[in-house]
N, C-alpha and C positions, 0 to 999 in steps of 0.2 A: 358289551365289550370289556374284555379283560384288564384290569390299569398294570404295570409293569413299572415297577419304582427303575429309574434310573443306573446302571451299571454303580455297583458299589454301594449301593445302598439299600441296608438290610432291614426292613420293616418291623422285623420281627425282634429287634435287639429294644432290650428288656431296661427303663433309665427310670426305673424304682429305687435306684438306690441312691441314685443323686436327689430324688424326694423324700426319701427319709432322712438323710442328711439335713437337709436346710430344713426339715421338721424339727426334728430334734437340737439344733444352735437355735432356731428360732424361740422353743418353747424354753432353753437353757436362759434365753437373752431375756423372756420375760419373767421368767420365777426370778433371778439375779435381781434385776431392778423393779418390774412392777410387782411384783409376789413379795419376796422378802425386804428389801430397801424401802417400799413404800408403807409396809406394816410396822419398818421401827420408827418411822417420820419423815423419809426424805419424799421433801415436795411441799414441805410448813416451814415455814419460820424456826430459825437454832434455836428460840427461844421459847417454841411452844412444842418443838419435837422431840422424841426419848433421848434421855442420857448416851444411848449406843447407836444414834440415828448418824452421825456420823462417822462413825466405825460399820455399819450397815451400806453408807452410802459407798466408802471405798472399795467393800468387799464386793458388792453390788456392782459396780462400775469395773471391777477386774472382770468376776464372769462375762460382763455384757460386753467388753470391748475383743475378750475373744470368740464366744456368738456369734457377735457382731460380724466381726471378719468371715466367720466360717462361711455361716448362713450368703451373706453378699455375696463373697466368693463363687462358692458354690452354683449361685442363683448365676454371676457370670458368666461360668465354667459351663453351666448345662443349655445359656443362651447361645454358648460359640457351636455346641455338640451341634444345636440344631441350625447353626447357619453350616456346618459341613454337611448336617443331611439334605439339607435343601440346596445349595448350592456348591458344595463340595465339587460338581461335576468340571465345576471350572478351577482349575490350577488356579489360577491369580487369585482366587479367594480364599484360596488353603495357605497359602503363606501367610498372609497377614493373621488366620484365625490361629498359627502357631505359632508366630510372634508375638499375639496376645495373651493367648494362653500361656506361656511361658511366664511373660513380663506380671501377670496376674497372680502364680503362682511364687514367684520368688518375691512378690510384694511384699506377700502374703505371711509366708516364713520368715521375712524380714520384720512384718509389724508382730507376730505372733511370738517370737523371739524377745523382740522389747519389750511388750507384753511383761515377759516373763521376768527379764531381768529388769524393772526399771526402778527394781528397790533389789538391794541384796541385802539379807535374804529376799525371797519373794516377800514371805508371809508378811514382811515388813511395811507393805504397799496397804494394809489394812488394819496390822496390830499396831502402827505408830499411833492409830487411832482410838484404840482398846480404854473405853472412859475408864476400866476397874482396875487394867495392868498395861498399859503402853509400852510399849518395846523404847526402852531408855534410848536417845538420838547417837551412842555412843555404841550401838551394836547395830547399827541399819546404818546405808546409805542411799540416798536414792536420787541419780544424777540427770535423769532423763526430765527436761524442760514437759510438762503434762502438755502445757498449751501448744507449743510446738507440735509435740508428737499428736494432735490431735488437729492441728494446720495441718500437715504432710498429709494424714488419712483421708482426712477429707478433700484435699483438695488432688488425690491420688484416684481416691471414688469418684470426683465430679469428672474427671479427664477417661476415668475408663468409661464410665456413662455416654461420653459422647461420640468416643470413638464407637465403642460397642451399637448406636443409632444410628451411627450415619454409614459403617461398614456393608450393610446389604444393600443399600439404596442403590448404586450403578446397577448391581447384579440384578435387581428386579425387573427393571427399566431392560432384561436381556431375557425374558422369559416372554412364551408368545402367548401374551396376555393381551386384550384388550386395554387400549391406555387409559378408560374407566378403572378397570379389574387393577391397573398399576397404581394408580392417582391414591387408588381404596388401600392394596396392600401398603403403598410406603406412607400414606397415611397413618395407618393404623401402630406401624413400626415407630414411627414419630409420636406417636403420646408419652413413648417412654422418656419423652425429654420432661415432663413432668416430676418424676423422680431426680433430672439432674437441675426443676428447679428447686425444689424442695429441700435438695446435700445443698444447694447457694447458700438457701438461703438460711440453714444451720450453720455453714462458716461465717456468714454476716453474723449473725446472734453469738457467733463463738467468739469472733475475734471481737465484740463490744461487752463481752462477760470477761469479769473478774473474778479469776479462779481461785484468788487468795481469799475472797471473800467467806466467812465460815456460813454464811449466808444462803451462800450458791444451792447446796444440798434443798 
């Protein structure tokens, strides 16, 4: 018997490039922090780690907070692709996955933006830290609260995590599945709450961490 994908949906359409994407932030996210950051000291004690471990650490923590973003994103973006190919056939699914996709994407260019400017100059988000030559506190400014901005992300990730888990679940429950074959699929959909325990429980350890600490690195 022939299978015949669903009107509108094209088998054949080619989603390698949203794989190379989230390869590529991903391998950026760990050369930043665990490649370079961790070969000049960060993750020792200020006290037993290189002169430029924290100037490493900041520079380290810029690439990885835009990775960071991309990769997630991305990994988002390409979970909604395939709740349209799978479900797509129903209208009331397609609105909300472009309500989401939207709201994920202007997040996004919103944190990637601050990213950028949250010292002006940029470069000043790493060379205030420069052991040999620091950029004097009289030519930088950098106004964006770190901890704050890094409350909003996370707790921006833990909310798209949940919506994004619990979004297929009616639709499943609407395919002529065995209510075994359902129990297994939304099952299996549901591990991903895993990942939104995991973003918790980095805002509990974030919001109990002292940023000011030179320690933290």
């Amino acid at each position: 018997m022939d299978f015949k994908p669903p009107p509108g949906v094209d088998l054949s359409d080619d989603r390698r490039s949203m794989f190379i994407a989230i390869s590529v932030a991903a391998l950026g996210h760990i050369i930043g922090m665990a490649g370079y950051a961790t070969s000049r000291g960060v993750g020792q004690r200020i006290w037993a780690a290189k002169p430029d471990a924290l100037y490493a650490w900041a520079l380290g923590l810029f690439i990885t907070e835009i990775c960071y973003t991309v990769s997630i994103r991305v990994t988002v973006l390409s979970t909604l692709v395939f709740y349209w190919r799978s479900f797509g056939v129903w209208r009331s699914m397609r609105y909300p996955i472009i309500i989401l996709s939207g709201i994920v994407c202007a997040w996004d260019i919103a944190v990637l933006l601050l990213t950028l400017v949250q010292c002006t100059p940029t470069r000043a988000t790493w060379e205030r830290f420069n052991p040999y030559n620091p950029l004097p506190p009289s030519k930088y400014q950098c106004p964006v609260d770190a901890k704050q901005f890094f409350y909003g992300n996370s707790i921006s990730t833990i909310t798209t995590d949940i919506v994004l888990i619990l979004l297929p679940i009616p639709y499943i429950w609407k395919l002529h599945l065995p209510t075994g074959g359902k129990i297994a699929l939304s099952a299996i959909l549901l591990t991903g709450i895993f990942v939104t325990v995991v973003s918790t429980v980095r805002l509990v350890i974030l919001v109990k961490t002292n940023l000011a600490d030179p320690d933290i690195i």
